[in-house]
SEPA-835649 format. One record per residue (C-alpha): residue in one letter; chain; x, z, y. Coordinates in pm, 1 decimal. Layout:
N
 rest kette     east       up    north
    a     A        X        Z        Y
...
END
This chain:
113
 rest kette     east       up    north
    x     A   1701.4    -40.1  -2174.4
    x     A   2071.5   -132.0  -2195.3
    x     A   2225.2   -476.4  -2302.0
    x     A   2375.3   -445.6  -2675.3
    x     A   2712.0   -622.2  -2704.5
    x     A   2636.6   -809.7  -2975.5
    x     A   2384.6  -1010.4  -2766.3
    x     A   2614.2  -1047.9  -2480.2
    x     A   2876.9  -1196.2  -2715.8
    x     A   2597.8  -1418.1  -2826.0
    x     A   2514.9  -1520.4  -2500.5
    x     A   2869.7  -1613.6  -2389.0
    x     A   2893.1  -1828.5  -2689.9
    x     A   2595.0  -2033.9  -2637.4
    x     A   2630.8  -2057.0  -2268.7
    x     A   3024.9  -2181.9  -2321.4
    x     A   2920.1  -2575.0  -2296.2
    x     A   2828.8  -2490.1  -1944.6
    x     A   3176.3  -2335.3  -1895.3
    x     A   3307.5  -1998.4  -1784.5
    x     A   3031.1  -1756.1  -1735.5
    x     A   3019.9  -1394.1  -1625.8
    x     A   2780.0  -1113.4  -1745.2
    x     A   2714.4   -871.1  -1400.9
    x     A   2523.9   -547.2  -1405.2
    x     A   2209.5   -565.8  -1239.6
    x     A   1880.8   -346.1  -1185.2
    x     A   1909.7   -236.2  -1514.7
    x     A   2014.8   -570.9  -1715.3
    x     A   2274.4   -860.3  -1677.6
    x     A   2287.9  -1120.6  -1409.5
    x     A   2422.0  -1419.4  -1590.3
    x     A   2679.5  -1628.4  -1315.7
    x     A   2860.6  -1955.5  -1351.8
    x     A   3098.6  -1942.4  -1064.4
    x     A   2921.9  -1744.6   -755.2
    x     A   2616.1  -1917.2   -907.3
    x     A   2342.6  -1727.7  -1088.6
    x     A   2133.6  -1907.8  -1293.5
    x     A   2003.8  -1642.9  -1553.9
    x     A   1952.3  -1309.7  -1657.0
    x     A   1935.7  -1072.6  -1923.0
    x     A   1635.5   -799.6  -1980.6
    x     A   1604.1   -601.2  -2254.6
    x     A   1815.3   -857.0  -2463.6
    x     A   1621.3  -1123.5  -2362.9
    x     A   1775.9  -1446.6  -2193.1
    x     A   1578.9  -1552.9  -1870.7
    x     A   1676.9  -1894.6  -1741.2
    x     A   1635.2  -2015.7  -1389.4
    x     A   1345.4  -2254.9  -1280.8
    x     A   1239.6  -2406.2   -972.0
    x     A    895.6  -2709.7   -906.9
    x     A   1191.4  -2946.5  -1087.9
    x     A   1240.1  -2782.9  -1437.2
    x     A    942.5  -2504.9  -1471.8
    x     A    745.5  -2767.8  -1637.1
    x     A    956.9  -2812.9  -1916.4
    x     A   1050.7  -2459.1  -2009.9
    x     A    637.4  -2390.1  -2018.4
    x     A    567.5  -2663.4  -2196.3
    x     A    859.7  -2589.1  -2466.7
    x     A    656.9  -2220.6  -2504.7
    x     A    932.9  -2025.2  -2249.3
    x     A    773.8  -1730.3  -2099.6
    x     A    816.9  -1641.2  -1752.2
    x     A   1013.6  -1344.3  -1634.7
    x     A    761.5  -1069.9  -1472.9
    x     A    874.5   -811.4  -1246.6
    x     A    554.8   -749.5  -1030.5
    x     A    223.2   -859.8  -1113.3
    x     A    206.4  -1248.4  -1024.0
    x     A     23.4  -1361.9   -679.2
    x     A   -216.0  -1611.7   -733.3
    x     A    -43.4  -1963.7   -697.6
    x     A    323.9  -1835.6   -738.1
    x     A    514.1  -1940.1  -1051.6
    x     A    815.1  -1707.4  -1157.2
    x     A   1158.4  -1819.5  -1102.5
    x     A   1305.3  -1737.2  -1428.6
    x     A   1166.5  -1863.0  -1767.6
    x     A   1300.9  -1780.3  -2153.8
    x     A   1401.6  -2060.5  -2318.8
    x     A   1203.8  -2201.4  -2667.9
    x     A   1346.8  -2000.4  -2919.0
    x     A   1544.5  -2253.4  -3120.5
    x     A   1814.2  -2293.8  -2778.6
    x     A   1918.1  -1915.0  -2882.6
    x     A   2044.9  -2045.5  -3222.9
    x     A   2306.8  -2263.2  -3109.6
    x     A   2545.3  -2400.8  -2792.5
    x     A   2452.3  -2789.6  -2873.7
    x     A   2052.2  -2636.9  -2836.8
    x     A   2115.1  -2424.0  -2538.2
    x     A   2291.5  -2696.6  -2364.4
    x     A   2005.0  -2897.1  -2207.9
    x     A   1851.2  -2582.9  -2060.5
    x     A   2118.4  -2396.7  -2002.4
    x     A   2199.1  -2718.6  -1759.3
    x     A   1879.2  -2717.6  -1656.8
    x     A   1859.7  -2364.3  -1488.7
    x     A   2215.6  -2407.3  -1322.7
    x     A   2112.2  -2716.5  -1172.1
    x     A   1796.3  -2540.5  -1059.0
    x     A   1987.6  -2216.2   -920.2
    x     A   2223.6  -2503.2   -741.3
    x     A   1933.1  -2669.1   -586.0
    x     A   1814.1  -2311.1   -415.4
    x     A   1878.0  -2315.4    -78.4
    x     A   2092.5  -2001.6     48.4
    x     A   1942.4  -1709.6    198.2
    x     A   2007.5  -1637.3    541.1
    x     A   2173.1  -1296.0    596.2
END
């Protein structure tokens, strides 16, 4: 399903406190970028932010559901999480986790090629 406009202008307005971010085509949504980071991404106008074992915590215990591509193997925890739903009304609310997933895309080490 394709990414409406309006929701990518949204996005780029609440992601702004994190500074400039880019909206990428990918597999059928939006790969949100900071930089050459990636730290969200967009499906079906829904906003995915990145988790790792330092932040998943607190976007399941705020009610964020995870991002599901495959069915999940037992044990594994998704690496992309929504945030609660008040963050989407405003930049001072998406801040915090917003920060949170670029810190945790930061932290991943780099693949090997």
């Amino acid at each position: 399903m394709p990414i409406h406009p309006e929701f990518a202008d949204h996005l780029r307005e609440l992601l702004a406190d994190v500074g400039p971010i880019r909206l990428r085509p990918m597999f059928g949504g939006l790969g949100v970028y900071r930089d050459d980071c990636m730290f969200g991404l967009v499906m079906d106008d829904t906003l995915y932010l990145k988790t790792d074992p330092a932040s998943v915590d607190a976007f399941r215990d705020a009610g964020g559901e995870p991002f599901l591509y495959r069915p999940v193997r037992a044990g594994h925890v998704p690496g992309y999480w929504t945030p609660p739903a008040e963050a989407l009304e405003s930049a001072a609310a998406m801040r915090p986790w917003a920060r949170r997933a670029l810190e945790a895309a930061r932290r991943r080490p780099a693949r090997r090629r």
